[in-house]
C-alpha positions in Angstrom: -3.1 -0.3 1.5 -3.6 2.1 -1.8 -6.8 1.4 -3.2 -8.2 -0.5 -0.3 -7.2 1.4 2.8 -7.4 4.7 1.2 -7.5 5.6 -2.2 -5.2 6.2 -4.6 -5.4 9.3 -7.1 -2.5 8.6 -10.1 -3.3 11.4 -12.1 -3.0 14.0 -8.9 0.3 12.8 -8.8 1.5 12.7 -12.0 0.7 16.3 -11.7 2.5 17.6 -9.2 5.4 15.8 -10.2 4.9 17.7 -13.6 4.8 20.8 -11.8 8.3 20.7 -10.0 9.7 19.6 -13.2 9.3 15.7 -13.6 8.0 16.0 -16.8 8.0 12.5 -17.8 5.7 11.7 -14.5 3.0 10.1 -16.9 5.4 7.4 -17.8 6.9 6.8 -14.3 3.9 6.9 -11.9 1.0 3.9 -12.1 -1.4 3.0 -9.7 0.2 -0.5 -9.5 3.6 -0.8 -10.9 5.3 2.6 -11.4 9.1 2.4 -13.4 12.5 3.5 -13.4 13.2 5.0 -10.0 9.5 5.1 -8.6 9.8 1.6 -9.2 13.1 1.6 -7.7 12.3 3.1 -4.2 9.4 0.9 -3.9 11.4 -2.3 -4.5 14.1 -1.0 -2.1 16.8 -1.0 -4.2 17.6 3.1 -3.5 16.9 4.5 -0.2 14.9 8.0 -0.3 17.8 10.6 -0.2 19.3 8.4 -3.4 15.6 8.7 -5.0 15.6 12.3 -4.5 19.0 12.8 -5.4 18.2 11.1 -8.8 15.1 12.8 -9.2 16.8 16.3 -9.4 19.1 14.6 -11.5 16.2 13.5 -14.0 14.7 16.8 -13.8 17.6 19.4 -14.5 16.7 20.9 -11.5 17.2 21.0 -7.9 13.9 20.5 -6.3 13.5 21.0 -2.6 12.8 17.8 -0.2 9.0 19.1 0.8 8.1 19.3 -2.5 9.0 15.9 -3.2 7.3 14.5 -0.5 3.9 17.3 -1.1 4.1 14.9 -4.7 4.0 11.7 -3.3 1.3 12.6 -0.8 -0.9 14.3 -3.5 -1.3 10.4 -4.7 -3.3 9.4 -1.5 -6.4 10.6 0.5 -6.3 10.2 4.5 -8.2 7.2 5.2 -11.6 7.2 6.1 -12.7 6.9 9.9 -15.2 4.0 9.1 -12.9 1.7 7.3 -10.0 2.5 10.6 -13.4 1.9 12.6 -14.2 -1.5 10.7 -10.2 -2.8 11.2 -9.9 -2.4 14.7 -13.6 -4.2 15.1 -11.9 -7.2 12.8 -9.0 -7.1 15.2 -11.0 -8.5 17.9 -11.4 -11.8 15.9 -8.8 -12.0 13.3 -5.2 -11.2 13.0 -5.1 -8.3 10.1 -1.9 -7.4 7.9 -0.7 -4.6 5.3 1.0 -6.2 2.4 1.4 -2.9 0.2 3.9 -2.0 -2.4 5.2 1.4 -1.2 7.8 4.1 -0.7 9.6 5.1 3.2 8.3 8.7 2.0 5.1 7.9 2.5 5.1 5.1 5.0 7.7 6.5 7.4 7.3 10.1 7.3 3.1 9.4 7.4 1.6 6.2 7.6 3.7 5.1 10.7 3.1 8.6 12.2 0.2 9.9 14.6 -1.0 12.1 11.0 -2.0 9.1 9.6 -5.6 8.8 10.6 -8.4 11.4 12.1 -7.7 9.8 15.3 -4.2 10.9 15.3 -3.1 6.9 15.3 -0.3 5.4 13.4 -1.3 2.3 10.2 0.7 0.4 12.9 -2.6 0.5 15.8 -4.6 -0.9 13.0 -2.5 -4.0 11.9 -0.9 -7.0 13.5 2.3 -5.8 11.2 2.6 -3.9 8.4 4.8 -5.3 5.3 5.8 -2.8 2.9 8.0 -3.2 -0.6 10.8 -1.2 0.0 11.7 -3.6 2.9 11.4 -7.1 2.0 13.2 -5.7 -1.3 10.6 -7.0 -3.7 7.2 -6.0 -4.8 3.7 -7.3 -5.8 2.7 -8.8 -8.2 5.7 -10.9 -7.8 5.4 -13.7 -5.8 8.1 -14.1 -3.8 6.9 -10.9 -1.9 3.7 -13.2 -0.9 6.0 -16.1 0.0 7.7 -13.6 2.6 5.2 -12.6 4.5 3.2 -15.7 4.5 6.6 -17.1 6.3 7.1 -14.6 8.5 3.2 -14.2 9.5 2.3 -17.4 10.3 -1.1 -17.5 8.0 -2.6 -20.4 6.2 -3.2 -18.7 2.9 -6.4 -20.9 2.3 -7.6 -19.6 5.7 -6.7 -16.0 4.9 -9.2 -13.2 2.9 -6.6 -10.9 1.0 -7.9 -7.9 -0.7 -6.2 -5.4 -3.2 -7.3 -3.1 -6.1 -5.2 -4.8 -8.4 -6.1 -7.8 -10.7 -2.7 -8.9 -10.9 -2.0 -8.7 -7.3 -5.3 -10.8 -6.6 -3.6 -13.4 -9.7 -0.2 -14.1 -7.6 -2.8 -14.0 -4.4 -4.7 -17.1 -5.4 -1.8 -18.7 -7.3 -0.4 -19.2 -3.1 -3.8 -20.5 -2.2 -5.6 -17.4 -0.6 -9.1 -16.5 -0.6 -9.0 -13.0 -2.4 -11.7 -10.2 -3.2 -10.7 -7.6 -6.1 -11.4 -3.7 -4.5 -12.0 -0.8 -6.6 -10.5 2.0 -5.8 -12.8 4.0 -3.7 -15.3 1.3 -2.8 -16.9 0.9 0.9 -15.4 -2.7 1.3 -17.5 -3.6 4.7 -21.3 -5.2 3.0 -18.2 -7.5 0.5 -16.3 -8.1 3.6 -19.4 -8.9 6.0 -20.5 -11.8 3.5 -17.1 -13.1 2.7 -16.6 -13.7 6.6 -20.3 -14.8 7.3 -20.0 -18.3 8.7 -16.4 -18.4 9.6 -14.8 -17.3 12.6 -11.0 -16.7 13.7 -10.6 -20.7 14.5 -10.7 -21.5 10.8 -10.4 -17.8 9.0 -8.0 -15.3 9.6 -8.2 -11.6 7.6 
């Protein structure tokens, strides 16, 4: 999702969470693999009223729900209406999933809501399913989070094109056998994606 689907801006974030008080933000937030109780919320092992709870703790402070969630959406843009555009095209050939390490701030109070996209459509009109961290209680690049999803998916890793923004993730990716392309942050995917699917078609290659 972050760095393919729409990017990702660390340094906003760590920001803002400097400003309502977090001022060890710069340790704490990565675009990849954040710690201590970032890392926590993502992996699901606090829900987000303990992660906010403990966030005041950490700061001294008592800092207002809003602003907390204003922080965490300062680390994304809105995605872009021609990569939304380019998913539902795929989804008239392939199936398409969301394997994202992320937070039920973000997903459930935006992603999965009709303010997720220009079209005022949830992640969920855009994916066969959507499989986020916090959930399946692990996170990339482990691999036990790819071993999840694979199960409960149905795909044939070999027949599957994964793409993420991390080199690590894309590591574990190919160590379970699928065919992976490495995303920067920001990057128009489509001209990659349109010769990585070029002579396959949803019999033998599912995205």
């Amino acid at each position: 999702m972050g760095g393919v689907l729409i990017d990702v801006h660390r340094e906003r974030a760590v920001r803002q969470f400097q400003a309502i008080g977090v001022t060890d933000a710069e340790q704490l937030i990565d675009s990849y693999h954040h710690k201590g109780i970032f890392l926590d919320i993502e992996s699901g092992a606090i829900d987000s009223d303990t992660f906010c709870r403990l966030l005041c703790e950490h700061a001294g402070k008592l800092i207002p729900f809003e602003a907390i969630e204003q922080a965490w959406r300062s680390m994304v843009d809105p995605p872009e209406s021609y990569k939304l555009d380019c998913l539902l095209a795929l989804r008239e050939k392939y199936r398409t999933f969301v394997l994202s390490n992320n937070n039920p701030i973000l997903i459930d109070r935006w992603a999965r809501t009709d303010s997720f996209s220009p079209a005022g459509r949830p992640i969920t009109d855009y994916f066969d399913r959507v499989y986020v961290s916090y959930e399946m209680k692990c996170v990339k690049p482990g691999i036990e989070i790819y071993r999840m999803m694979v199960k409960d998916s149905g795909v044939v890793p070999a027949e599957t094109l994964f793409l993420d923004d991390s080199a690590d993730n894309i590591r574990t990716a190919g160590e379970i056998g699928f065919r992976t392309y490495l995303v920067r942050n920001g990057e128009d995917w489509r001209p990659a994606l349109d010769k990585l699917l070029q002579g396959n078609d949803e019999k033998t290659f599912s995205a």
